[in-house]
C-alpha positions in Angstrom: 120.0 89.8 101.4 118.9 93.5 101.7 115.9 95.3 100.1 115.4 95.7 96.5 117.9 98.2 95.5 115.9 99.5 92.9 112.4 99.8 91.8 110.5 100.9 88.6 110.9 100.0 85.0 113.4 97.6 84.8 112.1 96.3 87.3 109.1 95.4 85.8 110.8 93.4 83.3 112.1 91.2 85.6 108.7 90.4 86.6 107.8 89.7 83.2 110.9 87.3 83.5 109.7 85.7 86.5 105.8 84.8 84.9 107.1 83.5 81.8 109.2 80.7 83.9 106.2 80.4 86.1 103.8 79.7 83.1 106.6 77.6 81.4 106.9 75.5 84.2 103.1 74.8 84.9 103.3 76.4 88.4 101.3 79.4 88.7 98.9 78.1 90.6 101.7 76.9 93.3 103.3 79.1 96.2 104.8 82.5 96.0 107.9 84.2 94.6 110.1 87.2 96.0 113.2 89.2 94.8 115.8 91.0 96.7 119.1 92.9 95.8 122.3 93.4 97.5 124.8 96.5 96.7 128.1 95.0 98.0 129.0 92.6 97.5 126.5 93.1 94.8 123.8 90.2 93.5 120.7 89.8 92.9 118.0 86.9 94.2 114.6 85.2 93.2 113.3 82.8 96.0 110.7 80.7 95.4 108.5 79.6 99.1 106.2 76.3 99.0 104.8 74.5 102.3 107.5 72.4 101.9 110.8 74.8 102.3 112.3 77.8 100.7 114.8 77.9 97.5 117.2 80.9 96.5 118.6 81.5 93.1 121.5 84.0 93.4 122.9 86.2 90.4 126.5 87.1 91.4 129.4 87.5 89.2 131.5 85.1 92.1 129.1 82.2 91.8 128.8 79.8 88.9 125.9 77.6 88.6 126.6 74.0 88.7 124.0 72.6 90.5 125.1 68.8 90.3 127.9 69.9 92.7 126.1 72.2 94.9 126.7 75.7 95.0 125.4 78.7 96.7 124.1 79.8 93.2 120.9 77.5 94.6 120.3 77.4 97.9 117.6 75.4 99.9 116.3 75.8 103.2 113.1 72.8 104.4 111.0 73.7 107.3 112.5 73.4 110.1 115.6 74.0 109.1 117.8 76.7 110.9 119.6 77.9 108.1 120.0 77.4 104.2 122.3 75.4 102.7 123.5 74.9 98.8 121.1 72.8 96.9 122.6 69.2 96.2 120.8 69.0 93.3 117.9 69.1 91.3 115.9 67.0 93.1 116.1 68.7 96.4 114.8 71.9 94.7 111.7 69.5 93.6 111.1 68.5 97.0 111.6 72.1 98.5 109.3 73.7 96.2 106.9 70.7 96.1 106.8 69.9 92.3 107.9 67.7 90.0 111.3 66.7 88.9 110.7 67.7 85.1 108.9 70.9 86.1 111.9 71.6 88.8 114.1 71.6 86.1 112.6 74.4 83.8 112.5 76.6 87.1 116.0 76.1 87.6 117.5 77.1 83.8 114.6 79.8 83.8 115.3 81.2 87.6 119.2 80.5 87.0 118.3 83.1 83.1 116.5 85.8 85.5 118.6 86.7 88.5 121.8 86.9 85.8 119.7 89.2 84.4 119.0 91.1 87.4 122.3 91.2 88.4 123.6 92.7 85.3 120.7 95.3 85.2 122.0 96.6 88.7 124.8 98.1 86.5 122.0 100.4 85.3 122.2 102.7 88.0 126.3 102.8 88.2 126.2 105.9 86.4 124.8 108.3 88.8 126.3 110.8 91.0 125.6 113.9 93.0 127.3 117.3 92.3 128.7 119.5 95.5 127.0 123.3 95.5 127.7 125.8 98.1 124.8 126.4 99.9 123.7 122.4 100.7 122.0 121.5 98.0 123.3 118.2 95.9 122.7 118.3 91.8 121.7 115.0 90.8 124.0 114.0 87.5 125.1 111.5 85.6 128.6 110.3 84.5 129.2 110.1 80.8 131.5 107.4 79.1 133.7 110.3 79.0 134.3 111.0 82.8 132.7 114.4 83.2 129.1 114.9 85.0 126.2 115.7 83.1 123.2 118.0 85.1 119.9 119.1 83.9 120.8 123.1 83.0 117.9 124.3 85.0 118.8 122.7 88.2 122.1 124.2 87.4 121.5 127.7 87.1 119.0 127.5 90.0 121.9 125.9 91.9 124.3 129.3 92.5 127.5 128.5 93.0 129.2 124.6 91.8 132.7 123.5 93.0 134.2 124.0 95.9 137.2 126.5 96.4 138.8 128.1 93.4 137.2 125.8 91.2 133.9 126.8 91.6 131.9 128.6 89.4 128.2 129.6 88.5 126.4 128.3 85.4 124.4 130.6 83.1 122.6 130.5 80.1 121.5 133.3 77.2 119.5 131.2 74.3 121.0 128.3 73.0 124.0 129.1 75.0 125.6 127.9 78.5 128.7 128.5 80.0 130.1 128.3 83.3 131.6 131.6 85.0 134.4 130.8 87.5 133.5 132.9 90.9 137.5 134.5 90.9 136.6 136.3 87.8 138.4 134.1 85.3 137.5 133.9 82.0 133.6 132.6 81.1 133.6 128.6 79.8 131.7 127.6 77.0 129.5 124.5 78.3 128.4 121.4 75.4 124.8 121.5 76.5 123.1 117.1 75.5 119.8 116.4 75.0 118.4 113.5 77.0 114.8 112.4 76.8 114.1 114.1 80.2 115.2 117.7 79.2 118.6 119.4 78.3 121.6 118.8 80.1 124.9 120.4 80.8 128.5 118.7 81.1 130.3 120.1 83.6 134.0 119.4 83.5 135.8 119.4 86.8 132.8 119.5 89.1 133.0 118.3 92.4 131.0 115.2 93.5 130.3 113.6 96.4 132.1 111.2 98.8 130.8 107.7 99.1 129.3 108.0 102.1 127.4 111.1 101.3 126.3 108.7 98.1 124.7 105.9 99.7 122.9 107.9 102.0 121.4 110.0 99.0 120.6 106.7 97.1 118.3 105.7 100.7 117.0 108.5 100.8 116.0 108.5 97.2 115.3 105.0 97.1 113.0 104.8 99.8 110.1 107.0 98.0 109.9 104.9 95.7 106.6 103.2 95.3 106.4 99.4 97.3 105.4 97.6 94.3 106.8 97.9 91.1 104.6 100.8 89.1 106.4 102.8 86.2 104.9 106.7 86.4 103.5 108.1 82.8 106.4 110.2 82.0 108.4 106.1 81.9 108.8 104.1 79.5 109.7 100.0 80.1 112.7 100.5 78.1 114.6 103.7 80.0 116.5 102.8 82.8 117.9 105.9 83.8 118.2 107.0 87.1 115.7 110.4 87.3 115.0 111.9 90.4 112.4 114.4 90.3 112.8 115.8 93.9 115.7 117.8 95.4 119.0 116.4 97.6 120.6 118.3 100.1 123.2 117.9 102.7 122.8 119.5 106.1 124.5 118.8 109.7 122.2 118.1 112.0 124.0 118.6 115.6 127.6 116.5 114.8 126.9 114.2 112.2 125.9 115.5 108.4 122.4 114.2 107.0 121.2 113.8 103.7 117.5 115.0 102.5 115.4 114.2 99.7 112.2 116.3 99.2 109.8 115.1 96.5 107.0 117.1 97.2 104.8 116.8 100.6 107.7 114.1 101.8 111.2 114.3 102.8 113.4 111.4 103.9 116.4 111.8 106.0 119.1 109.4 106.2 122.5 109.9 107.9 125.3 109.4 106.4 127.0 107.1 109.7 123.6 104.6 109.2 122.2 104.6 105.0 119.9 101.7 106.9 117.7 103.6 108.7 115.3 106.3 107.6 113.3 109.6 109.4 110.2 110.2 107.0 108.9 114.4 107.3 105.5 115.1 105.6 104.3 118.4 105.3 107.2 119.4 107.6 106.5 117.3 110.4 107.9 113.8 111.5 105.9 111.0 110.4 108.1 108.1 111.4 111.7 107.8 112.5 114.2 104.8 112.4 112.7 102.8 110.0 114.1 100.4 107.3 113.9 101.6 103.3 111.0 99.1 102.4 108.9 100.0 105.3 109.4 103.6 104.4 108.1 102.8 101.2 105.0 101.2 102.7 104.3 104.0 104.9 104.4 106.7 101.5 102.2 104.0 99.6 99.8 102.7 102.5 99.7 106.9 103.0 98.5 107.6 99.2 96.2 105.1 98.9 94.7 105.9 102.1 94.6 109.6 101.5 93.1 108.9 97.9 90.1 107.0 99.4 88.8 109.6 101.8 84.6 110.3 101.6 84.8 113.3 98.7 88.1 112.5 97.0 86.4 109.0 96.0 84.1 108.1 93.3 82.2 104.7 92.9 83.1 103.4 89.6 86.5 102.0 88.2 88.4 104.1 85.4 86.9 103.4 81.9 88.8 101.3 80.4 89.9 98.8 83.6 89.4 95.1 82.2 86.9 92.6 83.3 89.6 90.5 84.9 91.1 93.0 87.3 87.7 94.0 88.1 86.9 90.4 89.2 90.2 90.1 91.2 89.7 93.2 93.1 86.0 91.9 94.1 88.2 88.7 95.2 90.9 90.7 97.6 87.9 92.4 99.1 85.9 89.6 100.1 88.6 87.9 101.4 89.8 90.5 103.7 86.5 91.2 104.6 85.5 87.6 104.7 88.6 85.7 105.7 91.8 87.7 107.1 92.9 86.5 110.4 88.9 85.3 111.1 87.5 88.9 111.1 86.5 91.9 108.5 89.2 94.2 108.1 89.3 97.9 106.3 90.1 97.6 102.7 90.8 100.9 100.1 91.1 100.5 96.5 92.8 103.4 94.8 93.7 104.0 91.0 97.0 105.2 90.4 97.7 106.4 87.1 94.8 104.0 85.8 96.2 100.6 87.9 94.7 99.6 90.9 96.4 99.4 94.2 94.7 97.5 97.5 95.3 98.5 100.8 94.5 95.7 103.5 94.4 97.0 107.0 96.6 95.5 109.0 98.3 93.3 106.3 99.0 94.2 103.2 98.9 96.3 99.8 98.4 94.3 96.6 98.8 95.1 92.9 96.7 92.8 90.9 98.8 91.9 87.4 96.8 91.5 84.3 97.2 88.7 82.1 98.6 86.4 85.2 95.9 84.2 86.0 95.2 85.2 89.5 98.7 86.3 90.0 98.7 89.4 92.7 102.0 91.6 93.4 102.1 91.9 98.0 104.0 94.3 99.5 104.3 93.3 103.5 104.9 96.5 105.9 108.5 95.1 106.7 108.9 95.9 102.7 109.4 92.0 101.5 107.2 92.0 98.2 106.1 88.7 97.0 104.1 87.3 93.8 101.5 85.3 94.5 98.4 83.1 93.5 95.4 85.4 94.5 93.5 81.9 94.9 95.6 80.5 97.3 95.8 81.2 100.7 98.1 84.4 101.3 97.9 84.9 105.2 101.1 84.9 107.0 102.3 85.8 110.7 103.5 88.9 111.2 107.0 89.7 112.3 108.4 92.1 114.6 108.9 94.0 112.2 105.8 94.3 110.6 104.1 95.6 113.6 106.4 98.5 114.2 105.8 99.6 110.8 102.1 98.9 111.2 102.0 100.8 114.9 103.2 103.8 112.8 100.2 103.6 110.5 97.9 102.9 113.4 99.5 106.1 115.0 99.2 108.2 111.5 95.7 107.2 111.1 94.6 108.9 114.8 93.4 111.9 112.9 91.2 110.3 109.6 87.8 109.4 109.6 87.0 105.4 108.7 85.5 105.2 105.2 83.6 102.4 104.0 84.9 99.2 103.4 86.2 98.4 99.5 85.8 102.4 98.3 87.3 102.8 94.7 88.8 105.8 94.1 90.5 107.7 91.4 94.0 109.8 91.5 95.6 111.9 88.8 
């Protein structure tokens, strides 16, 4: 499977899917729980880890659940196995995930419920496109049930000239009108201007979009500033699921092969369009990293803000008003134990607020949301991107990969530059 596809507030519902099987079955107390996406051939997973094996429930529109004839809708793998192989049945899931048969079963129609879910709410993000201009710069749109693309009318204006050819044209706007004025001096088009809840948009009818290439590359690019764990920003609500990027796209060649930028303010992530897998991060107009998966891009930008937010004279020493009993007692937790317990040494740990939730940083390790409400339950981002739910009571120390420590050499190198700060500083952001 790949990286999560996509992040934010449907997102979050899913979780919320996830903890109600969880408490339902009587397991939050056991193992740890990850999700991952695929775009083609396009599902969507939920695997659940215990010390006795791995199991995968898969939400594709090919595979039917029928798990007393073993299908790849469930898969298992035990330790030690190589590889996974379909479940045979309920009873191997038990084993796997090291509970018992009646509690195995609830997982299995509740896990089975969630990743159709997931899957379906893929199609949330179907809509979107990316409008051709003629100096580089891509206009993010949507498509309407009626074919043509819908942009915000600032972005348009701003844009100069849209289309390519004799089909292009420049938008303008005088009051409550807009209209489109072809560049060979044609005749001026009226534009229907829609209100969305981000703004006023504009359809424009004809307008070039991009190819698929160019399109994948953009969603990367895009994709990988979003935040590692799931967060949804103050402008969001958990119902909207519309795809809103508040930076800017542009294409550009750079030497033979065209690459596609997203700027979203002090970052920029540049993805070519021959490999949408790898990632160059630019911050403040220098290279920060270079060849790097999506997820550990995302790690970077977090690990980064969180860092950045805890420096001596940006901090403060006391939690947002407001921040509950229980998160406070669960951030105490992560610190002791990193200091305490991680890998048999005291490690560097930053607690920063972000828009009033509090993110952990773990040197070396890890950054964790803790999750309200969810006895003890804590949302991990790894630096190879793998995010996982787990019991904050448990043991949560794992090896780390190859991958992990290239993304983790890049913090290391980033970090050249700061000064340490003390150990558990709480901080606030706007």
């Amino acid at each position: 499977m790949e990286y999560l596809q996509a992040t934010g507030a449907w997102m979050n519902e899913i979780n919320r899917c996830i903890d109600d099987v969880v408490v339902k079955a009587g397991i939050s107390g056991r193992g740890g729980w990850r999700v991952s996406s695929m775009h083609w051939r396009r599902c969507f997973q939920v695997v659940g880890e215990s010390d006795k094996g791995l199991v995968g429930f898969v939400g594709d529109s090919d595979f039917v659940c029928d798990i007393d004839n073993g299908t790849w809708a469930v898969w298992c793998q035990r330790v030690g196995q190589a590889h996974a192989a379909p479940a045979s049945g309920v009873e191997e899931i038990a084993e796997c995930l090291d509970m018992p048969l009646e509690r195995a079963e609830i997982v299995v129609a509740g896990m089975t419920a969630v990743v159709e879910r997931g899957h379906a709410a893929l199609s949330h993000y179907d809509g979107w496109t990316l409008v051709e201009t003629n100096g580089g710069p891509l206009l993010p749109g949507l498509m309407t049930q009626r074919g043509p693309v819908v942009v915000d009318i600032d972005r348009a204006i701003g844009a100069g000239r849209l289309g390519l050819g004799k089909a292009a044209f420049t938008v303008h706007r005088d009051g409550d009108e807009v209209w489109a004025q072809p560049v060979d001096g044609g005749e001026r088009i009226e534009l229907e201007r829609i209100n969305t809840r981000w703004g006023s948009y504009v359809v424009l009818p004809g307008a070039e979009t991009v190819t698929e290439e160019v399109h994948y590359a953009a969603w990367a690019a895009w994709s990988a500033q979003e935040p590692a764990l799931g967060r949804v920003g103050p402008r969001e609500s958990k119902d909207v699921y519309e795809w809103h990027p508040e930076g800017d796209f542009s294409i550009s060649s750079d030497g033979l092969v065209p690459v596609v930028r997203y700027q979203s303010g002090e970052w920029t992530t540049v993805v070519s369009i021959e490999d949408a897998e790898l990632v160059n991060l630019v911050k403040g107009g220098h290279a920060y990293a270079t060849d790097i998966s999506v997820p550990a891009a995302r790690f970077l930008i977090e690990a980064d803000l969180i860092r950045q937010a805890s420096q001596p004279g940006l901090s403060t020493s006391t939690a947002p008003e407001g921040l509950s009993q229980e998160l406070a007692d669960m951030i105490e937790v992560i610190c002791g134990w990193a200091d305490n317990d991680f890998w048999a040494g005291g490690v560097d740990v930053r607690v920063a607020y972000l828009d009033g939730v509090p993110y952990v940083w773990v040197d070396g390790a890890c950054i964790i949301r803790p999750l309200e409400g969810d006895v003890g339950i804590v949302e991990l981002a790894r630096p190879c991107g793998e995010v996982w739910r787990e019991v904050l009571w448990s043991n949560i120390v794992w090896p780390l990969d190859e991958e992990d420590a290239l993304v983790l050499d890049e913090v290391t190198r980033q970090r050249g530059a700061l000064p340490a700060a003390a150990s558990s500083s709480l901080v606030e952001t706007s």
